[in-house]
C-alpha positions in Angstrom: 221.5 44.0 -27.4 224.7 42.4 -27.6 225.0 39.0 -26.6 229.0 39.0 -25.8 228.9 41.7 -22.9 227.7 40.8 -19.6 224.9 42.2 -17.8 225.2 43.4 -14.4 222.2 44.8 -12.4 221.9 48.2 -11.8 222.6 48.8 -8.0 219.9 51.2 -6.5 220.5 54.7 -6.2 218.7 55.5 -3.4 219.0 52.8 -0.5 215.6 54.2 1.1 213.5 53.4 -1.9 213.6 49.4 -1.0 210.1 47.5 -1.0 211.4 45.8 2.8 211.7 48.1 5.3 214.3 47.8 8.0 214.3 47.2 11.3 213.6 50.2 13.2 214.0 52.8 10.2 211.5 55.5 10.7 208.8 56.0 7.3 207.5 58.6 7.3 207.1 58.8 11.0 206.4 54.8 11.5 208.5 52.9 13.2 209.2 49.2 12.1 209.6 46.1 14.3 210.4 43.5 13.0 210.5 41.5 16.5 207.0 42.3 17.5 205.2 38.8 18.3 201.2 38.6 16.4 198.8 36.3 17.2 199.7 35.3 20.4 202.6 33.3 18.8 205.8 33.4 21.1 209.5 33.1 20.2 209.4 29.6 19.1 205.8 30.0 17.9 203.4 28.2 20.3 200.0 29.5 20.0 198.9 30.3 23.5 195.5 28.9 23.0 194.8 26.3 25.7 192.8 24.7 23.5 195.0 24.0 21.4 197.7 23.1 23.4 195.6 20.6 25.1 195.5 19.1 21.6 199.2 19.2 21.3 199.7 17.2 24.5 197.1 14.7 23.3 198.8 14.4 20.0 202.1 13.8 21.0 201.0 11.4 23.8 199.4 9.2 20.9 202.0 9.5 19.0 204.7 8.0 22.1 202.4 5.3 22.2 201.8 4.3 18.6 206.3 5.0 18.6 206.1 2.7 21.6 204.0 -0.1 20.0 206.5 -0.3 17.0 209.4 -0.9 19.2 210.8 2.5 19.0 212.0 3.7 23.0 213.8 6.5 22.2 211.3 8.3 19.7 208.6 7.2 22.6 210.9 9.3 25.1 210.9 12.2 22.5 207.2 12.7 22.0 206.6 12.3 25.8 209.5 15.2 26.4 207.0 17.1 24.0 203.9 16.4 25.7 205.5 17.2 29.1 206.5 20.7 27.8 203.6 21.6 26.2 202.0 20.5 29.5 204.1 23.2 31.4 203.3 25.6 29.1 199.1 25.1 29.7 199.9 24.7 33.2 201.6 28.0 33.6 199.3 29.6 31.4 196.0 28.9 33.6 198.2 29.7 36.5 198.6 33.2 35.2 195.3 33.5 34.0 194.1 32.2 37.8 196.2 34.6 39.3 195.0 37.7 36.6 191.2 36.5 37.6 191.8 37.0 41.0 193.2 40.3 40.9 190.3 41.4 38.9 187.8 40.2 42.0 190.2 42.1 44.6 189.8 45.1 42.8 186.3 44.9 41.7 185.4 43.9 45.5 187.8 46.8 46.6 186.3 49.3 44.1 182.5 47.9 45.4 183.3 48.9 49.0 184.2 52.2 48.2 181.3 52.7 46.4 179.0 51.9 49.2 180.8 53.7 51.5 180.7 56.6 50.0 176.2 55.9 49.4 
């Protein structure tokens, strides 16, 4: 090998043999997306766990208080900013859930009525 001429990589010959795939290129009749949310983790990545969102707001309401007990206002607002919006986010959560609930009983009762009128 000769240490005086400079390597360059090799660039790739075929620019479908890549390890990543890319968004939305078909392989061998699967298609990619790379947007798709897992876990029930949204854009910015909240779990939608009430659970632990509950602990969320419970965290971040110890924390304003232990920001507030050192003197610090502004870092007190901040946590209780994320406590409030992790609160909306539980709130509309067992809203939806409430309101998914209740469909179900409409159309189970619904579905029940037919099913002794037609006995």
């Amino acid at each position: 090998m000769r240490n005086d001429k400079i390597r360059r990589f090799r660039p790739r010959m075929n620019k479908f043999r890549s390890r990543r795939p890319s968004n939305g290129m078909k392989n061998n009749g699967i298609i990619h997306q790379n947007n798709i949310h897992r876990n029930g983790l949204s854009r910015n990545h909240v779990n939608k766990n009430p659970h632990n969102l509950e602990r969320l707001v419970e965290k971040y309401k110890n924390l304003a208080k232990e920001a507030l007990s050192s003197g610090d206002k502004i870092l007190h607002e901040n946590y209780l900013q994320h406590s409030d919006h992790f609160t909306r986010i539980l709130s509309e959560l067992t809203l939806s859930k409430e309101t998914h609930t209740s469909k179900e009983k409409n159309d189970n009762a619904e579905s029940q009525n037919v099913v002794s009128e037609q006995n």
